[in-house]
N, C-alpha and C positions, 0 to 999 in steps of 0.2 A: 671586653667585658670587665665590668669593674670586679677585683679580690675582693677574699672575705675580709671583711675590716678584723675579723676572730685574729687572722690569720698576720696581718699588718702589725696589731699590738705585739704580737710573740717577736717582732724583727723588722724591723725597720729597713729592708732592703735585704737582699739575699747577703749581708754581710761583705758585699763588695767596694761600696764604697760608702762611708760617713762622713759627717762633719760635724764640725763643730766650732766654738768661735759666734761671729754673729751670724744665727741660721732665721730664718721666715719664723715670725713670732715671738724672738726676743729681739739681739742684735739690727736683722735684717728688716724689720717694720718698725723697730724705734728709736733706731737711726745710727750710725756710727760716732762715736766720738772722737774717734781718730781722724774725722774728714775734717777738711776747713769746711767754712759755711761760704766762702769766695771760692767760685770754681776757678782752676788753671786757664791761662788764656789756651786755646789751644795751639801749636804749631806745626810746621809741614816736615819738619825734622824728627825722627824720632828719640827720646831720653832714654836714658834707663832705666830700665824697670825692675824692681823688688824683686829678688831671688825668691824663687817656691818656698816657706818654709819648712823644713824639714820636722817631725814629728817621733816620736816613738813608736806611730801605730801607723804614719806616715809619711805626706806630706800636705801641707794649710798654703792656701794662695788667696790673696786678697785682692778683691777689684768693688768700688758700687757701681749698681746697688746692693749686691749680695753680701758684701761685709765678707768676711773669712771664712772659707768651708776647706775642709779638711777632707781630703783625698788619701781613703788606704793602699788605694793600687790606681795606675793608669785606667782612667776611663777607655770602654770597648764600644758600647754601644750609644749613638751619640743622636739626643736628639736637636735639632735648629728649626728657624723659623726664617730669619730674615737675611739677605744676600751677603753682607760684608762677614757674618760670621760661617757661612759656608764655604768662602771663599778663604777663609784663614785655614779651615780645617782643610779643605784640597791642599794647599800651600802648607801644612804639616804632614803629607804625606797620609791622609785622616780623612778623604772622600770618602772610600766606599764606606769606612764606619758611622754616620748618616743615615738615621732611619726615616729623618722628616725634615720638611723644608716647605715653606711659604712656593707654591707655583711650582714644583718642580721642574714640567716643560717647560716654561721661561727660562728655570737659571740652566738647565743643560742645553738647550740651543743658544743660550749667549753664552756660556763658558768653553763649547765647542767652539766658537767662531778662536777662541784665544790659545787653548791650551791643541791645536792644530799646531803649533809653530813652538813646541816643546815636547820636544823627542819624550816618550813612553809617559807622556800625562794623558790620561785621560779620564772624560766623567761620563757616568749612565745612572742616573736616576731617576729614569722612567719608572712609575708606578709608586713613586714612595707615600705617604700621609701628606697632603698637602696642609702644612700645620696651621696657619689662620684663619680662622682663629682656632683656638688649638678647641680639643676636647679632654676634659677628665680623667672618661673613660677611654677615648684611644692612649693618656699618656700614658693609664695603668696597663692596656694592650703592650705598648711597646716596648712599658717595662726599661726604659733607657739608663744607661749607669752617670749621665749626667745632663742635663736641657740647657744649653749654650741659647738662653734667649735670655731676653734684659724684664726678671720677673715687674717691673715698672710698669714695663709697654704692656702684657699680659694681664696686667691688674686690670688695664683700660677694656679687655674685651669683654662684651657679652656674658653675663651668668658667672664673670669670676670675682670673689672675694677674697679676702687675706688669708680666711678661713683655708681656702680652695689650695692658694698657694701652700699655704702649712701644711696641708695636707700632702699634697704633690711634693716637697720637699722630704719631707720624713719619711714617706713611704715609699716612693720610689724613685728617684736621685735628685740630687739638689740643682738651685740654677744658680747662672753661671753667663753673663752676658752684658752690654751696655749696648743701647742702640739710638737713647736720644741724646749722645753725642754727635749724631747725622747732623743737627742744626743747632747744636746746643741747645734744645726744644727747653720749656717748660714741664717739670716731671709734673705729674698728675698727683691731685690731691693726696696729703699722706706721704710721701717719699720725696720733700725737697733734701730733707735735714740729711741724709744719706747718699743725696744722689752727686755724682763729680761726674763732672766731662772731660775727656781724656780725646788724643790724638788716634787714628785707625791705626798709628803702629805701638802705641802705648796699649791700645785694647788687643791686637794682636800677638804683643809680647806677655799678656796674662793669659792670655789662652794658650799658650805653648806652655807657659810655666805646667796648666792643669794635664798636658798631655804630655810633662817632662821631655818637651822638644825644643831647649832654648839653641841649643846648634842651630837648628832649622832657621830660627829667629834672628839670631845674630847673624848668619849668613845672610839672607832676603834682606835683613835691615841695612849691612853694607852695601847690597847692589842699590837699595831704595836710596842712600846718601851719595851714592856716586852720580845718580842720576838728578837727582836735586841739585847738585854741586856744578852739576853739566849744565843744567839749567839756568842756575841764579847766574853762571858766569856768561853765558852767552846773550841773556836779558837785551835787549837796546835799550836806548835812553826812553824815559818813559815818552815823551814826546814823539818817539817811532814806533810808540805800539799802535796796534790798534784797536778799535771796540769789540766787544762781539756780545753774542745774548745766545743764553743755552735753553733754549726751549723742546717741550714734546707738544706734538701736534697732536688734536682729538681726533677721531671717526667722525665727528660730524665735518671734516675738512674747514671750517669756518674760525674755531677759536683753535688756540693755545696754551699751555703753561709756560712758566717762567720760573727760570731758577737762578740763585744768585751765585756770580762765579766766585765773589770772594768774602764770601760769610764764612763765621769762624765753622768747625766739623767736619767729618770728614766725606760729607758727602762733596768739599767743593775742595778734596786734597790733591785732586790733579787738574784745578784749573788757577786755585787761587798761586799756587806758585809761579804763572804765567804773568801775573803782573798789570792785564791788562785792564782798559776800564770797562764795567760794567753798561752797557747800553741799556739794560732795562732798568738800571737802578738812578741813573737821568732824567730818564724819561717822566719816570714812577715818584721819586722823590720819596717824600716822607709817606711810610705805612709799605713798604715795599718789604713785600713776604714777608710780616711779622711775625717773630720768632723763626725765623729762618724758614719757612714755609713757601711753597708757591705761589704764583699770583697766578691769574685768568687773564690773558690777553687776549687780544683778537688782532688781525692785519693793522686795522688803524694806529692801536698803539705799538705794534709791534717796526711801524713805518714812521711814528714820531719816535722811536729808542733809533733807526735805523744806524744797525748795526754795518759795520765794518765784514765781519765774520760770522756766520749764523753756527751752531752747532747745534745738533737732533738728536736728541735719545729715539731710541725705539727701533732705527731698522736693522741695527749688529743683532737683537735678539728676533728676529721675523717678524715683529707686530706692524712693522710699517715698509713700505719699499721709498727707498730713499729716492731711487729714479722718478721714482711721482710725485714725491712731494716736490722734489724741484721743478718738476714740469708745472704741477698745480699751482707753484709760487710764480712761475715766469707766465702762465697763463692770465692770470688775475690781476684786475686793473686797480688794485692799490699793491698790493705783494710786489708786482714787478719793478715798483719805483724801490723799495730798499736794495741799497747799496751792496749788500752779501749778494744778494739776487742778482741784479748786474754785471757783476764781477764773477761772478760761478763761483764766488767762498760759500758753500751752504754742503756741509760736512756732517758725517755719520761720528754718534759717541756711543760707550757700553750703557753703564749705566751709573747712577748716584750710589747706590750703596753697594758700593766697592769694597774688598778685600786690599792684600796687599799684591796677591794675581793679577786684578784687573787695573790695580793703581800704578802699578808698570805699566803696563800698556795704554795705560790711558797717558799717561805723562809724556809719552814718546808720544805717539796721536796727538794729543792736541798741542803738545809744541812744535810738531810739524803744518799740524792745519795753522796755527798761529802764525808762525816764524818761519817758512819755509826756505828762506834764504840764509838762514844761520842754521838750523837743524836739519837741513835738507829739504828736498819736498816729498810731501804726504801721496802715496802711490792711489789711493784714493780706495775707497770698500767698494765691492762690488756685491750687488745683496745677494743672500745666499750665501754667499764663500767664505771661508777663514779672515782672517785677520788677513790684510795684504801682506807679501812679504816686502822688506826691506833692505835696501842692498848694506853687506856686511859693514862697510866702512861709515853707515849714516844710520845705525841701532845703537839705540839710546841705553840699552843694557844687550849685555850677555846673554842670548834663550839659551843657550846649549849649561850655563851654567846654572842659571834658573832650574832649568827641568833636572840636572843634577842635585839640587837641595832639594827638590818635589820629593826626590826619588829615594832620596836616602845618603848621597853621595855630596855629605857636607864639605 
């Protein structure tokens, strides 16, 4: 139920958290000065990131599109929308403070499958607000001390205006989020001149600033380097790699999508490090997922890209069973001629918008469904179950130490 607005003018939030700087309505809708108008290429490495700055009344952290908001106290109550930034706050020890999330049951049955194979993590957020598109009036319900969603993508839904956003910032807590860094999308009218794209562990390491958890960060971010570093060195020559194409299969069993493995964002931060060539981007040539977007394939085009390696979103989180789509692919008299199909390379993936949780584990997965002979081989998923386990001496990272930063034990 929406407050009395009486009651909004006397205070701007229970006093818990302010800001200031560039907020929704000055700064935050008329853009930053301080951004370049050239976004950073992005990289699969993470930089360093700007220290919180500290304040007299607190502390100010800066990321766009939000421009600088000013934080009196560590945020409690936290509300989210889209998967890469749930998955930062699990990974700051900051699950259960999460009042709302885009699909809930989606991201707890696919963060089960992972945080299975990390001693005392775990997630349950059965029942919360499923926030897309968000409401008004549930954000004034939830009352959150801060909305870790990218007020840009927000602006685009249904019934919201600048107005809305100003509103929802002053009255009850500022946002705090970047999400079309996924493809380095096109911001949406109104919000180029402020918007940057940043790397998943450069958006990562601003959201710990806001939850004064840079330990957290610094640690995760060395396991994230060491395992890049495992990676870039074991590479073969590119002429030994092989192709592959990462697609999701529809319900109507017939078409596809297509995603590109090495566009810049971070929805492709644990394939593009793989090195390998794109099958659908061949195929497809010019107009392929512009703006980093999707494309609609079907068996035919998916049998002229034929790929080397298939990779599947959808069965790690239950919406698809992997055993049938392979069976469906080796039944069907064009599917069966690609090459992945043939070969039984036709492998299970998380998902695209990853944290820096899932981006471990994905980087270890798919350089073993890639390279199985330099990274070991990939034990294979079986649906339903965790994340397979891995014998100790062919894991791509540390889980015992991982689940130790989860947990507090930097």
């Amino acid at each position: 139920m929406v407050q009395d607005e009486a009651e909004h003018e006397e205070t701007t939030r229970r006093d818990y958290v302010k800001y200031g700087g560039a907020v929704v309505g000055s700064g935050l809708l008329g853009g930053c000065s301080s951004r370049s108008d050239t976004p950073p290429t992005p990289t699969d490495t993470p930089t360093e990131t700007d220290t919180a700055t500290p304040t007299e009344t607190g502390y100010s952290v800066q990321m766009a599109p939000a421009g600088e908001v000013r934080f009196e106290d560590v945020p409690q109550d936290v509300f989210t929308i889209l998967g890469h930034h749930v998955d930062m706050l699990l990974a700051l020890g900051r699950g259960d403070d999460i009042n709302a999330m885009h699909a809930p049951g989606y991201h707890e049955s696919l963060y089960q499958k992972f945080v299975d194979r990390l001693d005392g993590v775990t997630v349950d957020w059965e029942g919360l607000y499923s926030s897309w598109p968000p409401t008004k009036e549930k954000l004034y319900e939830l009352d959150s001390d801060v909305h870790i969603a990218d007020p840009a993508k927000v602006s685009t839904a249904d019934g919201w205006s600048d107005d809305d956003l100003t509103e929802i910032e002053e009255n009850v807590g500022p946002w705090f989020g970047n999400t079309l860094s996924g493809t380095n999308q096109t911001p949406p009218p109104g919000w180029a001149d402020q918007y940057q794209y940043y790397t998943l562990w450069e958006i990562f390491g601003k959201v710990a600033q806001v939850f004064q958890e840079t330990d957290r960060y610094e640690a995760l971010t060395s396991v994230h380097e060491s395992v890049i570093q495992t990676i870039k060195a074991g590479l073969p020559p590119e002429r030994e790699r092989p192709s592959a194409a990462l697609v999701l299969f529809s319900s109507s069993k017939e078409k596809a999508w297509g995603y590109k493995l090495n566009h810049p964002g971070y929805y492709a931060a644990h394939t593009r490090p793989m090195g390998v060539t794109d099958a659908l981007a061949d195929a497809v040539g010019e107009g392929y997922g512009d703006d980093g977007r999707n494309i609609t394939l079907d068996y035919e085009l998916l049998l002229e890209a034929d790929p080397d390696v298939l990779l599947v979103f959808g069965p790690m989180a239950e919406y698809h069973d992997l055993d049938e789509i392979r069976t469906r692919l080796e039944e069907h008299d064009i599917a069966r001629e690609i090459t992945a199909v043939q070969e039984g390379d036709v492998y299970a993936q998380g998902a695209r918008r990853q944290g820096p949780i899932l981006n471990l584990f994905q980087l270890e997965m798919t350089a073993k469904e890639l390279y199985p002979d330099v990274f070991g081989e990939w034990p294979g998923y079986v649906d339903g179950e965790p994340y397979p386990e891995v014998p100790g001496d062919e894991r791509l990272f540390d889980r015992q130490r991982v689940a130790d930063i989860i947990n507090g034990d930097v």
